[in-house]
C-alpha positions, 0 to 999 in steps of 0.5 A: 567575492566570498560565498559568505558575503554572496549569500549575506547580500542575498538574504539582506535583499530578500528581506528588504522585501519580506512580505513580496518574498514570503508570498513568492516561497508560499508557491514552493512551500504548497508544492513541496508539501503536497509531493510528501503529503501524496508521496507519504499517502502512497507509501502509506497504502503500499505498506498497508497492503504488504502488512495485510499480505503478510497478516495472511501468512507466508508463502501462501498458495490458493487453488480455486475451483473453476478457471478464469482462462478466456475462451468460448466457454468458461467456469467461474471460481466455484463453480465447478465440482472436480476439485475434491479432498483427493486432491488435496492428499495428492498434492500433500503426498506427490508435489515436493515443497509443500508444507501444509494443505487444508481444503476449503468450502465456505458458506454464509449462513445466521449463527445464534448464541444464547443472547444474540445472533450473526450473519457471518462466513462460515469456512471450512477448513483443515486443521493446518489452517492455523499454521498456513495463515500464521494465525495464533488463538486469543482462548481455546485450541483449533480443532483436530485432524481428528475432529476433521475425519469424523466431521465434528460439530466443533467451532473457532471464531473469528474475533468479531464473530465472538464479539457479536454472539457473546461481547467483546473480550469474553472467552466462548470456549466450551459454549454452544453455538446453532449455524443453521440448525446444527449445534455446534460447540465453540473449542476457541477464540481465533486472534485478530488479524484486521481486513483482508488486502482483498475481501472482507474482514478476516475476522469476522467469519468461524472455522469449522471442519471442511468435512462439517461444511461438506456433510451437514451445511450444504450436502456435498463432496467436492472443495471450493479451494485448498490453501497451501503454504509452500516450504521455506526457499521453494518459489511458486513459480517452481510448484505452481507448474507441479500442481498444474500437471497434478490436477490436469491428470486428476482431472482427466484434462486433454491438452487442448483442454483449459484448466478446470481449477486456478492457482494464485499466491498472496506474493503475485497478489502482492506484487500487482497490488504494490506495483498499482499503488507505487503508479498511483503513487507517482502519478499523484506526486506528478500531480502535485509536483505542477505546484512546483513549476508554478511556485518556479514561475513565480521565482523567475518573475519576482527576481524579474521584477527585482533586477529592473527594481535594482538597475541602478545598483547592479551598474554601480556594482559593475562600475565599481570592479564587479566581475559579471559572474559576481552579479550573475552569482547574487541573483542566482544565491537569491533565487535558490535561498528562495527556493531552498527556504520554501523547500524547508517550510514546505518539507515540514509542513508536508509533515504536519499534514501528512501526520494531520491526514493519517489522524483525520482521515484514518489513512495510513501516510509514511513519509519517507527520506527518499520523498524529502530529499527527491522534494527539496532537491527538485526545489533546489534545480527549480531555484537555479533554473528559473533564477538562472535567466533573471541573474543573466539578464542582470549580469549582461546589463552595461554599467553605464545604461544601469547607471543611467536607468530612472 
């Protein structure tokens, strides 16, 4: 018997029953749409976070100060005062690879403007900031090395910040800001860059110069961090141990000594970050994917149930010349034309509420082909596998008993 009249008869004794059929796909159509829509949100999130990574700048490294070695004593991030602006120059003038350096010493303190106030970050920094993050400016200049070395009261605001103290869109620059009780005048506007993959909004803080931060906020010498960018074709796995053994010797550090610092890089936050997504990612698929078994339960039972409902008929067909296989063949064709058309429903309703979640609820969701073709396929092996033993069991039935079958 041809494939075409195999399937013709299939799709004819599927519709004999429409409503039966519609509710056995109905199980395939709600597994193979929550694997994309869990699948899509997963995806979603994974590309979330490498657009926010690579929001930060590229090749970026952070030294903290204060390490997180495990040990009877330890010194949390910040807390230790042996990182300092020295160290900074050494690891720009000895460690090969490096492009820029801005030391780090960040505050929280109230900002006034004219009209309004704002409790904000303020971070100190280098004047190679801007080109460490990638970060462009929507009005206005960064400040200077300048402006760095004599510790000027000069400002850069981060997009909130500047909504908050003088309302969305305007252009601050040349006003006078207080941080504390310091006057400090605004040069620019920094771009929008959103949330942070780790921390808190990266536009709502203002820069200021590290040595600002250090003389007349807080009072002290040392940094809390430096950021780094690394060359273009030179790995962290190649500097990280060069600044390591760098600030060890500054440090005055014994081998058996921990370290008083920790280095981390935006692409091993990355790589943690995505690698946790992608489990949970696969985990919520596995999840959805119990839906399927059960819509080939389903399947199985109601091509059960049809191969008792057309006992008569499968022992006329063997009667009548029908080869075994040719009936194995029939129910089989039934069961994946089953399978295949809840597999095409649900893949586009996976679509529309993949689309419906990232509208709704705000969630980022990609659906990718790779979900679609694991989805429809996996609806495909779950048709031939729980058709398979309905269409044996149709095929091993002796004519004469079928025929004889009330």
């Amino acid at each position: 018997m041809s494939p075409i009249t195999t399937l013709s008869i299939a799709v004819t004794a599927l519709r004999r029953n429409a409503m039966r059929t519609a509710l056995t796909a109905l199980g395939m159509i709600i597994g193979v749409a929550a694997v994309i829509v869990m699948v899509a949100i997963g995806h979603g999130a994974q590309s979330s976070i490498e657009s926010r990574i690579r929001s930060a700048g590229t090749n970026v490294v952070t030294i903290s100060a204060g390490s997180n070695a495990f040990g009877p004593v330890r010194q949390g991030f910040g807390n230790t005062t042996t990182l300092t602006p020295e160290d900074a120059r050494a690891i720009t003038d000895d460690v090969p690879g490096i492009d820029y350096v801005s030391p780090g010493v960040n505050t929280r303190q109230q900002v006034v403007a004219e009209a309004a106030n704002w409790n904000t970050q303020i971070q100190g920094a280098g004047a190679d900031l801007p080109a460490i993050r990638a970060w462009s400016l929507e009005f206005g200049s960064f400040f200077t090395e300048q402006d760095v070395s004599r510790a000027e009261k000069v400002a850069v605001l981060g997009g909130i910040a500047r909504d908050e103290l003088f309302g969305p869109g305007t252009d601050p620059t040349g006003a006078t800001i207080r941080i504390g009780n310091q006057p400090f005048r605004v040069t620019g506007v920094l771009a929008r860059k959103g949330q942070a993959a780790m921390g808190p909004d990266q536009d709502d803080t203002v820069v200021v110069p590290y040595t600002t931060v250090q003389k007349k906020l807080l009072g002290i010498t040392h940094l809390q961090s430096i950021t780094l960018s690394v060359a273009n074709g030179v790995s962290f796995q190649t500097v990280s141990p060069r600044i390591t053994d760098l600030l060890r010797t500054r440090h005055g550090l014994a081998p058996e000594d921990p370290d008083d610092f920790s280095i981390r890089s935006l692409e091993e936050m990355a790589t943690v970050l995505t690698s946790t997504t992608t489990t949970m990612t696969w985990l919520l698929a596995s999840i959805a994917a119990v839906s399927l078994l059960v819509g080939g339960i389903g399947i199985m039972n109601i091509m059960l149930v049809s191969v008792t409902e057309r006992t008569r008929e499968i022992g006329l067909r063997l009667s009548v010349g029908a080869r075994d296989f040719d009936v194995l063949l029939q129910f089989l064709v039934e069961a994946v034309v089953l399978s295949l058309t809840g597999g095409a429903i649900g893949v586009a309703a996976g679509f529309a509420a993949s689309m419906a979640v990232s509208r709704i609820m705000g969630w980022t969701a990609v659906v990718t082909g790779d979900a679609v073709l694991m989805s429809f396929g996996f609806a495909a092996a779950v048709g031939v596998f729980f058709g398979f033993y309905p269409a044996r069991k149709a095929a091993a039935l002796d004519p004469i008993a079928a025929l004889r079958y009330e």
